[in-house]
C-alpha positions as CSV (number, residue, x, y, z in Angstrom):
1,X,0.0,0.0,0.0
2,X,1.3,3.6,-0.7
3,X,0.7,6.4,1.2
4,X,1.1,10.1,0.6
5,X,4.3,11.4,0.9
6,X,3.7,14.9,3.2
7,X,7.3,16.3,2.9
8,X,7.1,15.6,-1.1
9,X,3.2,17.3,-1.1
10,X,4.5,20.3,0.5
11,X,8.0,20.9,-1.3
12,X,6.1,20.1,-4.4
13,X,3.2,22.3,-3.8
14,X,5.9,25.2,-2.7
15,X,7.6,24.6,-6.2
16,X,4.1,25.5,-7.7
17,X,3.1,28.1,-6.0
18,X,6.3,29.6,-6.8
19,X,5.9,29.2,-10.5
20,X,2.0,30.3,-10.3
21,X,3.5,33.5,-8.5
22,X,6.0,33.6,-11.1
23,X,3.8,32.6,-14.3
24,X,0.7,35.0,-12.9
25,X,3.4,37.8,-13.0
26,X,4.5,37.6,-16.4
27,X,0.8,37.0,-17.7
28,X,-0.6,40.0,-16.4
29,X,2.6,42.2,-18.3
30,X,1.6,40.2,-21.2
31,X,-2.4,40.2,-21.0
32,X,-3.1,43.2,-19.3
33,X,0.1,45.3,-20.0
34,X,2.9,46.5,-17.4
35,X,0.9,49.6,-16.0
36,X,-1.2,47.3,-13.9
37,X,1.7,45.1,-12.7
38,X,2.9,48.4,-11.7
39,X,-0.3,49.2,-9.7
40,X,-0.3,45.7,-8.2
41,X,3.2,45.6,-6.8
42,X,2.8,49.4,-5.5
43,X,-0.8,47.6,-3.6
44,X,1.7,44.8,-2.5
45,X,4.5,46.5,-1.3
46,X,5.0,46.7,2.5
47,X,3.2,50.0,3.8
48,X,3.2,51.3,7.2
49,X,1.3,48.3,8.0
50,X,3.9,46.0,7.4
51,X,4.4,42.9,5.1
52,X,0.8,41.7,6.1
53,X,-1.0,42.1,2.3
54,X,2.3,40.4,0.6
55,X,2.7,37.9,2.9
56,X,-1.3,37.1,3.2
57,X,-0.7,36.7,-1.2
58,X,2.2,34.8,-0.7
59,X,0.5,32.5,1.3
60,X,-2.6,31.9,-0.5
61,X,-0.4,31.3,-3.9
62,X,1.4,28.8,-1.8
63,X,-1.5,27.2,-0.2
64,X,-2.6,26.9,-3.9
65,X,0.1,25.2,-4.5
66,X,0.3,22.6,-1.9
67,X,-3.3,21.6,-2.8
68,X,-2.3,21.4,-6.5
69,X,0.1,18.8,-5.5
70,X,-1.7,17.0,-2.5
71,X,-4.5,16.9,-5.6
72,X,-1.9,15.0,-7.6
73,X,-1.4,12.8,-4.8
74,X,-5.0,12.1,-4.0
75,X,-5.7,10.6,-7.9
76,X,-2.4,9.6,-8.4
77,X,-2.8,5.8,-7.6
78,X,-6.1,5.7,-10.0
79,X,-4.7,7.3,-12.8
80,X,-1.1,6.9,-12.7
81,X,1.8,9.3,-12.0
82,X,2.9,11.8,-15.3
83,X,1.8,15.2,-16.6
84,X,-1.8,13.9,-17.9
85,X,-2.6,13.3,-14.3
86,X,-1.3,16.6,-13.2
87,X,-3.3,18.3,-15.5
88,X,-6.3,16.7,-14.8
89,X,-5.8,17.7,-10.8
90,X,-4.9,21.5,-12.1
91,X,-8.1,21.4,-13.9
92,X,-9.9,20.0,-10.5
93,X,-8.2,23.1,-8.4
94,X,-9.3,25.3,-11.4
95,X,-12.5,24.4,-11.5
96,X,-13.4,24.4,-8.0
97,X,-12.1,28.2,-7.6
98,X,-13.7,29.3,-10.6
99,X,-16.9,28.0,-8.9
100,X,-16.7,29.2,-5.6
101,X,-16.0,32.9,-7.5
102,X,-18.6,32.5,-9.7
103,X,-20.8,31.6,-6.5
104,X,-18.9,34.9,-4.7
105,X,-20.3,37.3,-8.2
106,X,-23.8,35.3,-7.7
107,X,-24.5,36.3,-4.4
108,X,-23.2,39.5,-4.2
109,X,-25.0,40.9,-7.4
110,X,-28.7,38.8,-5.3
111,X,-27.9,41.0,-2.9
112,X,-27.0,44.5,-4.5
113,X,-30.2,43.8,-6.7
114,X,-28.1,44.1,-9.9
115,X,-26.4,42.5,-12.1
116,X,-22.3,42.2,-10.9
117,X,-20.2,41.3,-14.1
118,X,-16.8,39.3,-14.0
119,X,-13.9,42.1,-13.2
120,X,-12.1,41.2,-16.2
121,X,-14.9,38.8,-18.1
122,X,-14.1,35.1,-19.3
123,X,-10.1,35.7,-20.6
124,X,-8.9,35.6,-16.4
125,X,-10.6,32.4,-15.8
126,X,-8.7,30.7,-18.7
127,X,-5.6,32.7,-18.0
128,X,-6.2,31.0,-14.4
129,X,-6.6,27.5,-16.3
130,X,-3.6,27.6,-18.3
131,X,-1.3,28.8,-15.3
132,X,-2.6,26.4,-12.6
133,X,-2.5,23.2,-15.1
134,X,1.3,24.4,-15.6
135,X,2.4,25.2,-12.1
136,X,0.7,21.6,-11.1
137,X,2.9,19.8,-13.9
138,X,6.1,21.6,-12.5
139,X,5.5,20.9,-8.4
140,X,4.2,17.5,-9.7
141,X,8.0,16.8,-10.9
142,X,8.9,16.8,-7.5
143,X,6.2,14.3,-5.7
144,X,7.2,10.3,-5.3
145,X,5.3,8.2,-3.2
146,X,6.6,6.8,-0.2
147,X,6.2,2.8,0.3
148,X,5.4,1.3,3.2
């Protein structure tokens, strides 16, 4: 019987949430140009209040990351180790965010009485797709099962 390898889940899922750090970076000077990359970092830098905001990214890009990978882990044994299995537990972590946002925009235009539209309409979500699939390839490099 194999079980999941914790140290490998998180040094994986680190790795990934690097790269979706690193990969969301360079789309949004390519998709929606270098003046807002230049807002964003001057809204991320540390302010009188400290390193709280970039940290509180940081972390939720790596949490990202380690679920990516402890994804992998999880269908792993069904559907074998390699990037097709990767991709399919990106496309699970995609999917599920997209929904829960798409839940977020639902209930918050119910209850302003209007209709809310998408910040940036359907282009982020499948910006999001292609990034998370990639950074869940790359961290899943790093995870081998441990056998007991």
């Amino acid at each position: 019987m194999e079980k999941i390898n914790w140290v490998r889940v998180v040094l994986g899922g680190v790795l990934a949430g690097l790269v979706l750090i690193l990969l969301t970076g360079l789309s949004t000077v390519l998709f929606l140009g270098r003046q807002v990359l230049r807002t964003a970092a001057l809204a991320l830098r540390p302010s009188s209040s400290g390193f709280a905001v970039p940290l509180f990214f940081a972390s939720v890009f790596l949490g990202l990351g380690i679920l990516m990978i402890l994804s992998y882990a999880a269908i792993r044994p069904r559907f074998g180790s390699g990037p097709k299995t990767a991709a399919l537990a990106g496309f699970a972590v995609w999917f599920s965010a997209v929904w829960l946002a798409l839940t977020g925009f639902a209930l918050e235009s119910l209850a302003m009485g209007r209709p809310y539209s998408l910040p940036a309409g359907p282009i982020l979500p499948c910006i999001y797709l292609a990034l998370i699939v990639a950074s869940t390839i790359v961290g899943s490099t790093v995870y081998k099962e441990e056998r007991v």
